[in-house]
N, CA, C and O of each residue as an XYZ file, in Angstrom:
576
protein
N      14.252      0.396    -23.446
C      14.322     -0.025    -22.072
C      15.331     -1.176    -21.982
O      15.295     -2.122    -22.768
N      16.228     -1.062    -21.000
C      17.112     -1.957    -20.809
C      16.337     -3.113    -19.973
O      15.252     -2.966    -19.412
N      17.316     -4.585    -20.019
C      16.826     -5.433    -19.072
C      16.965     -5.424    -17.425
O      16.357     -5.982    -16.511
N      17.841     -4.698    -17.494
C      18.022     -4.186    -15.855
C      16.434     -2.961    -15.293
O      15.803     -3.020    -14.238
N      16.220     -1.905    -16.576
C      15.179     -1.592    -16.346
C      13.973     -2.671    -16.256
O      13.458     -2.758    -15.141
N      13.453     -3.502    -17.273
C      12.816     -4.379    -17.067
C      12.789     -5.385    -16.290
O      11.991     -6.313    -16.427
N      13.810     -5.297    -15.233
C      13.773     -6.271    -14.200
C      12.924     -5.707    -12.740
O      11.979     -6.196    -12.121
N      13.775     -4.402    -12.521
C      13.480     -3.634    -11.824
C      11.922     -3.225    -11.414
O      11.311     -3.167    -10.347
N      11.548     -2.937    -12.984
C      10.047     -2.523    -13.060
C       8.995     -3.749    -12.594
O       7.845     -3.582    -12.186
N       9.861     -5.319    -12.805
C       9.107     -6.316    -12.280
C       8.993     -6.045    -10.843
O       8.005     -5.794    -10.153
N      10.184     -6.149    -10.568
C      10.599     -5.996     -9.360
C       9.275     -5.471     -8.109
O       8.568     -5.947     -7.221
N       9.589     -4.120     -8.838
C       8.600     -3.106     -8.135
C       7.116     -3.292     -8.160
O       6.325     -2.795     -7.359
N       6.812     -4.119     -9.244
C       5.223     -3.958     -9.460
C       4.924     -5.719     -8.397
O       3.927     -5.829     -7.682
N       5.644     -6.512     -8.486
C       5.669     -7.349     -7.290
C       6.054     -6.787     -6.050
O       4.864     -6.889     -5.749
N       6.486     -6.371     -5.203
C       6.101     -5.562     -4.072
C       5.230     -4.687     -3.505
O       4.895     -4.463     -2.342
N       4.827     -4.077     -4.941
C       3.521     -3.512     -4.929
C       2.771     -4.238     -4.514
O       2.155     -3.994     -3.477
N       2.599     -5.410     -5.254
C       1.193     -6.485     -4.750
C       1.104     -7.459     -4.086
O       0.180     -8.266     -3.982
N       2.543     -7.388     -3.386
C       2.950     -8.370     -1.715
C       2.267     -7.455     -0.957
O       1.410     -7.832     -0.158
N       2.608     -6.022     -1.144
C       1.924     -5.285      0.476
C       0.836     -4.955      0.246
O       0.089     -4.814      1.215
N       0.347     -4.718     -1.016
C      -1.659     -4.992     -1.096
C      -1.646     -6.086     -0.428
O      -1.646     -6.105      0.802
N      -1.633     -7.189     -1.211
C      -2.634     -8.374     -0.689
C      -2.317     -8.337      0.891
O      -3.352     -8.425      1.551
N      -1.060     -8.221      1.712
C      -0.688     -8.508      2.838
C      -1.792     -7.608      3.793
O      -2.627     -8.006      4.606
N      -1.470     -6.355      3.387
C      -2.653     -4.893      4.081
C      -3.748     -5.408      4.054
O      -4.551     -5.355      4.986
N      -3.967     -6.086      2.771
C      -5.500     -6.684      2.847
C      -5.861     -7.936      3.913
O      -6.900     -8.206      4.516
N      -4.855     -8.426      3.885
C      -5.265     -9.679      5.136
C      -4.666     -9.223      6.693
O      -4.879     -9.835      7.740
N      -3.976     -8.153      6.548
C      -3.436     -7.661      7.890
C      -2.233     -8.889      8.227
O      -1.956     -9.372      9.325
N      -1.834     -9.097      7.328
C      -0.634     -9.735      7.661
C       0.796     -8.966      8.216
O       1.692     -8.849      7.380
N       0.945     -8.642      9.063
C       2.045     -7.456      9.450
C       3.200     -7.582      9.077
O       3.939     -6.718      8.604
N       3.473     -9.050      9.345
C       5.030     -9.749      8.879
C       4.829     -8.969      7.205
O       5.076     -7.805      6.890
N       4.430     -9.815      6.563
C       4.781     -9.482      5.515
C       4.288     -7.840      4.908
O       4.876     -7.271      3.988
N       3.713     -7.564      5.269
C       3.515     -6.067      4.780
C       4.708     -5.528      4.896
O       5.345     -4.889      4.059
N       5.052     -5.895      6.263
C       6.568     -4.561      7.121
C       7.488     -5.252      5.900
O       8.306     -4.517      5.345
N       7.374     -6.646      5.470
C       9.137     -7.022      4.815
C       9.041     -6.436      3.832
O      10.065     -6.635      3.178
N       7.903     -5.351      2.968
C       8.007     -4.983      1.588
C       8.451     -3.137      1.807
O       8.409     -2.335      0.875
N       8.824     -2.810      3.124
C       9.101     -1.858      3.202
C      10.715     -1.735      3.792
O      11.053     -2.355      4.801
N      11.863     -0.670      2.873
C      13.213     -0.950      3.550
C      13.289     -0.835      4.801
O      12.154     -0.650      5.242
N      14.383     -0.858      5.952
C      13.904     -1.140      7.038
C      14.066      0.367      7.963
O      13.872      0.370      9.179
N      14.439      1.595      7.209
C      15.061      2.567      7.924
C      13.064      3.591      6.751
O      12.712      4.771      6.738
N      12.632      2.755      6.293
C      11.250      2.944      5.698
C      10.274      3.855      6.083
O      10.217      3.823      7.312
N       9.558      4.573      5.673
C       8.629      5.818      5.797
C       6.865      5.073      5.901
O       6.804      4.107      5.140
N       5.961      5.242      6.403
C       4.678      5.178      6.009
C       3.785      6.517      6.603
O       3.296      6.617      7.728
N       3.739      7.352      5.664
C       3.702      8.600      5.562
C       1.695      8.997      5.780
O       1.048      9.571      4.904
N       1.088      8.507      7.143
C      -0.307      8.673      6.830
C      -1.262      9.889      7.733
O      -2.356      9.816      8.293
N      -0.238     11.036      7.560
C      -0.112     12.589      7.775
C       0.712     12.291      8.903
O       1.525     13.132      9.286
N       0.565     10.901      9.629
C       1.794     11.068     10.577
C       2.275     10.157     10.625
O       1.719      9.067     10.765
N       3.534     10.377     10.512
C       4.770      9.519     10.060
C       5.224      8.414     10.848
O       6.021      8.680     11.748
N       4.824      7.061     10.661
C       5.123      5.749     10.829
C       7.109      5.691     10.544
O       7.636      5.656      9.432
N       7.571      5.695     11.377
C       9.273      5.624     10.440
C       9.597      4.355     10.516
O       8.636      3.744     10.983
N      10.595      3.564     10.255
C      10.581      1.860     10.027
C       9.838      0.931      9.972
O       8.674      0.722     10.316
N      10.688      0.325      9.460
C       9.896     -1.594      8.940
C       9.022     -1.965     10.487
O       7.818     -2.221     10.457
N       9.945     -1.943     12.009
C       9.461     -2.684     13.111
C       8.346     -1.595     13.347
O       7.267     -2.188     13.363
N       8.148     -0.080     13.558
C       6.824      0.614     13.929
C       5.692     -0.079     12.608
O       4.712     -0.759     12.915
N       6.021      0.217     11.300
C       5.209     -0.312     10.545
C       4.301     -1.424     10.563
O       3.093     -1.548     10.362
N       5.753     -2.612     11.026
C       5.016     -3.763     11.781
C       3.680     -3.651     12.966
O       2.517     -4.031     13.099
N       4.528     -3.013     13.549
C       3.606     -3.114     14.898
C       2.121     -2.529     14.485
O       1.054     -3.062     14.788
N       2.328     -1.033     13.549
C       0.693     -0.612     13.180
C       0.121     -1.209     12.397
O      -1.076     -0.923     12.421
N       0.324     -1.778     11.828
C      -0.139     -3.024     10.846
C      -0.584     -4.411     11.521
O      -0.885     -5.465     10.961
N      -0.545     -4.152     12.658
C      -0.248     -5.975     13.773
C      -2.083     -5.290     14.570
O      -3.080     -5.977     14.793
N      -1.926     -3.984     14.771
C      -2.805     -3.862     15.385
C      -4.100     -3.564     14.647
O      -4.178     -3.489     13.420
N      -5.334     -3.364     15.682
C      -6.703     -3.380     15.086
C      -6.747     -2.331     14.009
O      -6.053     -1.316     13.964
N      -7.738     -2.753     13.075
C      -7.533     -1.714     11.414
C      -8.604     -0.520     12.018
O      -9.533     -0.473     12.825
N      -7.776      0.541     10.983
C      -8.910      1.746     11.333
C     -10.111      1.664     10.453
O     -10.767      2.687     10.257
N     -10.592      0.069      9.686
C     -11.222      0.803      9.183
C     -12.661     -0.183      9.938
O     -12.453     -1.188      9.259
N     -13.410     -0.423     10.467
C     -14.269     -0.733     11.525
C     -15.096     -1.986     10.733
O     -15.699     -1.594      9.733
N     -15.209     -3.368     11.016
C     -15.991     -4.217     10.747
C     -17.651     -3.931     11.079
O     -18.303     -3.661     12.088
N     -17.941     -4.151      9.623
C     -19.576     -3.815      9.539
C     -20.370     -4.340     10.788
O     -19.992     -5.157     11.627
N     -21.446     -3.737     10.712
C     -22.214     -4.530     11.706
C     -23.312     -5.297     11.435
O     -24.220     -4.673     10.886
N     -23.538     -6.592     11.674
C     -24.402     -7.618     10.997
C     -23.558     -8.934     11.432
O     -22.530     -9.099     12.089
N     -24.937    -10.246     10.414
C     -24.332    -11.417     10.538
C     -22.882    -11.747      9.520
O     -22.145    -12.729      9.611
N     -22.787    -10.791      8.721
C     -21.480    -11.093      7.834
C     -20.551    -10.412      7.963
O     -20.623     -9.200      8.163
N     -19.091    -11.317      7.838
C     -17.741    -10.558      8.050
C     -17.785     -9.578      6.854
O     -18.354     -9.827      5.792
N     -17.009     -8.242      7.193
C     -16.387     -7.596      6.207
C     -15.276     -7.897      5.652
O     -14.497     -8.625      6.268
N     -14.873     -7.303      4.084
C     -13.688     -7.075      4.102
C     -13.289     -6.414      3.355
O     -14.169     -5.901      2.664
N     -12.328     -6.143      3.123
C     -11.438     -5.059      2.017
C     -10.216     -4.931      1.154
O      -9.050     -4.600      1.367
N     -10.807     -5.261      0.247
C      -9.669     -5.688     -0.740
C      -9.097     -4.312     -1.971
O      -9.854     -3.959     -2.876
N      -8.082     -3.858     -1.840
C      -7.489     -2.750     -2.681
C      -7.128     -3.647     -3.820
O      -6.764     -4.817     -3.697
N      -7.271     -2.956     -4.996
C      -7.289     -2.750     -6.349
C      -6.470     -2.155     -7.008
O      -7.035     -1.105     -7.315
N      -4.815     -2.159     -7.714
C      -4.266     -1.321     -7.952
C      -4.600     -1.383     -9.525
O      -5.168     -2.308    -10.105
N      -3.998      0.106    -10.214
C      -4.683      0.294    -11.578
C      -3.761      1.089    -11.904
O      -2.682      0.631    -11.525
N      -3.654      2.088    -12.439
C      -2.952      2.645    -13.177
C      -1.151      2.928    -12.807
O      -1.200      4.115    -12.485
N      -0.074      2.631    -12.715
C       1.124      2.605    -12.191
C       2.118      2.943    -13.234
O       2.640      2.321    -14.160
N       2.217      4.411    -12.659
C       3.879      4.895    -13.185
C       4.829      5.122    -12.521
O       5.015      6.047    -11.731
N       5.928      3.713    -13.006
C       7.530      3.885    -12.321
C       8.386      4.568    -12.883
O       8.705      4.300    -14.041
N       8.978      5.642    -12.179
C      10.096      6.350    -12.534
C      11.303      5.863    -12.322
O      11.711      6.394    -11.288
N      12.179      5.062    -12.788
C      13.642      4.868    -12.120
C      14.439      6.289    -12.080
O      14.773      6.985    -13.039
N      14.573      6.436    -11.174
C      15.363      7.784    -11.069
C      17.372      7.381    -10.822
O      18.246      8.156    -11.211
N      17.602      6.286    -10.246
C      19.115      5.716    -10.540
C      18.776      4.409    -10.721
O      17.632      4.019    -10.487
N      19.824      3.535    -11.194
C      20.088      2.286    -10.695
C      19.396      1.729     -9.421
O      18.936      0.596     -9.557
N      19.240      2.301     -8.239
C      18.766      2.102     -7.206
C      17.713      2.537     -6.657
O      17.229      2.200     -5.576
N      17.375      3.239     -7.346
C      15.791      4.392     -6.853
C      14.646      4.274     -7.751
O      14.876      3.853     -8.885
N      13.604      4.538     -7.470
C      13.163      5.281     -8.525
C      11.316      5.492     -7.562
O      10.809      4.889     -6.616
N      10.858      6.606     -8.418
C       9.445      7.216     -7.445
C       8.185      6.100     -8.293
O       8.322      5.049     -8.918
N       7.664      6.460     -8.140
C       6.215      5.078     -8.264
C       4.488      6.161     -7.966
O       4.292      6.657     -6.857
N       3.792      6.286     -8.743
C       2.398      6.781     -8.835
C       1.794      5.629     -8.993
O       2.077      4.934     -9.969
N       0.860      5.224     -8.066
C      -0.309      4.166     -8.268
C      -1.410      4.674     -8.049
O      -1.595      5.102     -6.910
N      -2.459      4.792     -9.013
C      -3.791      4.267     -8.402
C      -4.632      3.010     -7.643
O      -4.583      1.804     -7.883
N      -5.303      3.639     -6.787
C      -6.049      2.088     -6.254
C      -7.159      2.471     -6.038
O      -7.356      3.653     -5.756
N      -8.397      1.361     -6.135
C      -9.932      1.399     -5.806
C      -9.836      0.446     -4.099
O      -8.934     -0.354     -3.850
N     -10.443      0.631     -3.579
C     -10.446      0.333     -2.682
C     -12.385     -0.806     -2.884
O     -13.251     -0.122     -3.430
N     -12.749     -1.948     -2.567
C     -13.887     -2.671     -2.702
C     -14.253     -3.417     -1.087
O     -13.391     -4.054     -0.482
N     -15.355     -3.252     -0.662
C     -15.936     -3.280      0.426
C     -17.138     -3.704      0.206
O     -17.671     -3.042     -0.684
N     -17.929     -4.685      0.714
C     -19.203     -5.152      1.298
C     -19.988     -4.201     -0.059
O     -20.528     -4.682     -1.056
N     -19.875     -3.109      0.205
C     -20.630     -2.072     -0.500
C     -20.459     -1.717     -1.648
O     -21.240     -0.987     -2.258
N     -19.209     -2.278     -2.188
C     -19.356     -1.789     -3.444
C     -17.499     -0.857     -2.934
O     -16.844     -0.736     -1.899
N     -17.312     -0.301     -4.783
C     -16.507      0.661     -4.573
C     -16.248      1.751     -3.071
O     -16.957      2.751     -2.956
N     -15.288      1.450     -2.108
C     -15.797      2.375     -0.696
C     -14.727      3.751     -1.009
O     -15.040      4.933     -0.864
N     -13.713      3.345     -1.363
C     -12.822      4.435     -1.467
C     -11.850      4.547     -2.522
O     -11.471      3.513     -3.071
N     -11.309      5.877     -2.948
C     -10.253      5.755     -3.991
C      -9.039      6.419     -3.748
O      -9.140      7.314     -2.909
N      -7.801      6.235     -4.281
C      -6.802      7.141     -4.688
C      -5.512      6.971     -5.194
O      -5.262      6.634     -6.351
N      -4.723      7.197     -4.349
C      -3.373      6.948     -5.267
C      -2.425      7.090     -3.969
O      -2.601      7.659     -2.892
N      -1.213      6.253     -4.566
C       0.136      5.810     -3.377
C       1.003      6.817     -3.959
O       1.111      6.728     -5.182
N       1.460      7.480     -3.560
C       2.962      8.533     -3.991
C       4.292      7.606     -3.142
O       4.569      7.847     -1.967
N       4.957      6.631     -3.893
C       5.900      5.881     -3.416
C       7.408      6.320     -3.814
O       7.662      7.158     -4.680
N       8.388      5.605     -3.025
C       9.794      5.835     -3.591
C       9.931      4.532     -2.842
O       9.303      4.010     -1.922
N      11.256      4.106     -3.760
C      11.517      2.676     -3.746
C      12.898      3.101     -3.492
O      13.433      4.209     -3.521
N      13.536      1.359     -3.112
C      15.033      1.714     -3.144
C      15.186      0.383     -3.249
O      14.371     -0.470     -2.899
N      16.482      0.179     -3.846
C      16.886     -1.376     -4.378
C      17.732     -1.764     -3.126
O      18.707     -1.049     -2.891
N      17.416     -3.040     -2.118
C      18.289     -3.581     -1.395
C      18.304     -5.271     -1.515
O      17.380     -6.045     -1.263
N      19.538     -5.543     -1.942
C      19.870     -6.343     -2.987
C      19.426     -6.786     -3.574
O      18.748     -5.854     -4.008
N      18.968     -8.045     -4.408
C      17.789     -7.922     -5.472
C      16.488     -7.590     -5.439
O      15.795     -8.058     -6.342
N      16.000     -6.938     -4.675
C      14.465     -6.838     -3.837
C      14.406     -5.148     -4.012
O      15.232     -4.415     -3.468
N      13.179     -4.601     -4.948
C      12.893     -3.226     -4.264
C      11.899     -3.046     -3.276
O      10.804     -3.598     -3.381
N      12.245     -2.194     -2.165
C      11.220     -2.214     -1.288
C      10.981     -0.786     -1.457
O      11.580      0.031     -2.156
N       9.801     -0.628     -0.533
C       9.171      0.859     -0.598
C      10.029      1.536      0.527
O      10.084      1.035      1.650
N      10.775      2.821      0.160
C      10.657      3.763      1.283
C      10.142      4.814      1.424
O      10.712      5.487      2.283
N       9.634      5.099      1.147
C       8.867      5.939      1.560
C       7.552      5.816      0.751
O       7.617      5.557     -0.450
N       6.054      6.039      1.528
C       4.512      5.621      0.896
C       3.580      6.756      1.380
O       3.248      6.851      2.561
N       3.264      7.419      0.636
C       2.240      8.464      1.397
C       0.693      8.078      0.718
O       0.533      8.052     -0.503
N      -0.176      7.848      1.487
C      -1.160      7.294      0.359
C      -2.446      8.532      0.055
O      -2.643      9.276      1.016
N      -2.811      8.639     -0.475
C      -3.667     10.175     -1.074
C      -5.169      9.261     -1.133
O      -5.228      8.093     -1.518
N      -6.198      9.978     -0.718
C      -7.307      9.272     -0.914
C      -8.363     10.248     -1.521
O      -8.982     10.838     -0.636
N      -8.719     10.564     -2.731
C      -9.269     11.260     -3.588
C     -11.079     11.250     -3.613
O     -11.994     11.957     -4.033
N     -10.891     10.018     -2.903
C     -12.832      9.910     -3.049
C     -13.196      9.311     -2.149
O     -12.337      8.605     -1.621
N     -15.073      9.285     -1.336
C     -14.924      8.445     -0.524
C     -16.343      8.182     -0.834
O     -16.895      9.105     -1.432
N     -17.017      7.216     -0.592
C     -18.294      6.896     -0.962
C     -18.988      7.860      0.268
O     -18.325      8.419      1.142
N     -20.438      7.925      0.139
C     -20.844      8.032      1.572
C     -21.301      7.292      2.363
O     -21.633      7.553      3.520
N     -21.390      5.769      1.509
C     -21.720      4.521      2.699
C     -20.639      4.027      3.068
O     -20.916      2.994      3.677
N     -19.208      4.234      3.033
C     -17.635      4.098      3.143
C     -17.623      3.382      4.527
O     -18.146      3.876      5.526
N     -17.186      2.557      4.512
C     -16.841      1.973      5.918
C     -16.109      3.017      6.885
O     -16.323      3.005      8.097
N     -15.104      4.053      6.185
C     -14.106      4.476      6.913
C     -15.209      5.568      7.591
O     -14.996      6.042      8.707
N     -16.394      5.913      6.811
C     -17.009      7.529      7.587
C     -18.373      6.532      8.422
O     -19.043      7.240      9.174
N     -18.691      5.479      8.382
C     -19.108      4.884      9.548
C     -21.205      5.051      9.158
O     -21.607      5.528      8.097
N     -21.700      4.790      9.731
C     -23.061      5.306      8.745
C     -23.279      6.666      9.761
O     -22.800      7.128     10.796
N     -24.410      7.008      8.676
C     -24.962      8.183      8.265
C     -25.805      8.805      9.142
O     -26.339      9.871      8.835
């Protein structure tokens, strides 16, 4: 592995975990800046740029605050991550993530990403996120 590869791969695995933690606090600014700006968020229907990204990210989350005296929240977990550099400037990205909620483990799966290098910074363009499991006390399916 070259050091340009090993920069890169930093690169990427820090952007990775600017737009976790950001998604996790609903920070919009910064979520949208980890995506290029002509950027994909692929969640069966297609979010296209950094400013729509912004904006769905600015607004209320789909995933519904519990009901009770305590706030929820939701913090993603990334785990297993394979970067492909495919040029100098590209390369595709497999992540796993756990998703952790009030409840315990709520959801799982994996990010199918492509990156692109704009100037020293890789950002994501394109993110489709795959969700493989879901608890059945899951915040997202609401109770029972």
């Amino acid at each position: 592995m070259t050091e340009q590869e090993r920069i890169a791969r930093a690169a990427i695995a820090d952007t990775m975990a600017a737009c976790t933690q950001a998604g996790d606090a609903r920070k919009a600014d910064a979520y949208a800046a980890c995506f290029a700006e002509d950027g994909i968020l692929d969640l069966g229907e297609r979010i296209d740029g950094r400013e729509a990204i912004r904006r769905w990210m600015a607004a209320p989350s789909v995933i519904p605050q519990p009901k009770g005296p305590s706030q929820g929240f939701v913090s993603h977990h990334l785990t297993t991550c394979r970067i492909e550099l495919t040029s100098d400037h590209t390369a595709k990205v497999r992540t796993y993530w756990l998703v952790i909620t009030a409840i315990g483990v709520d959801h799982s799966g994996y990010y199918d990403d492509r990156f692109s290098k704009s100037g020293e910074a890789w950002l994501i363009s394109y993110r489709r996120p795959r969700t493989l499991w879901t608890s059945p006390s899951s915040l997202l399916v609401g109770p029972n």
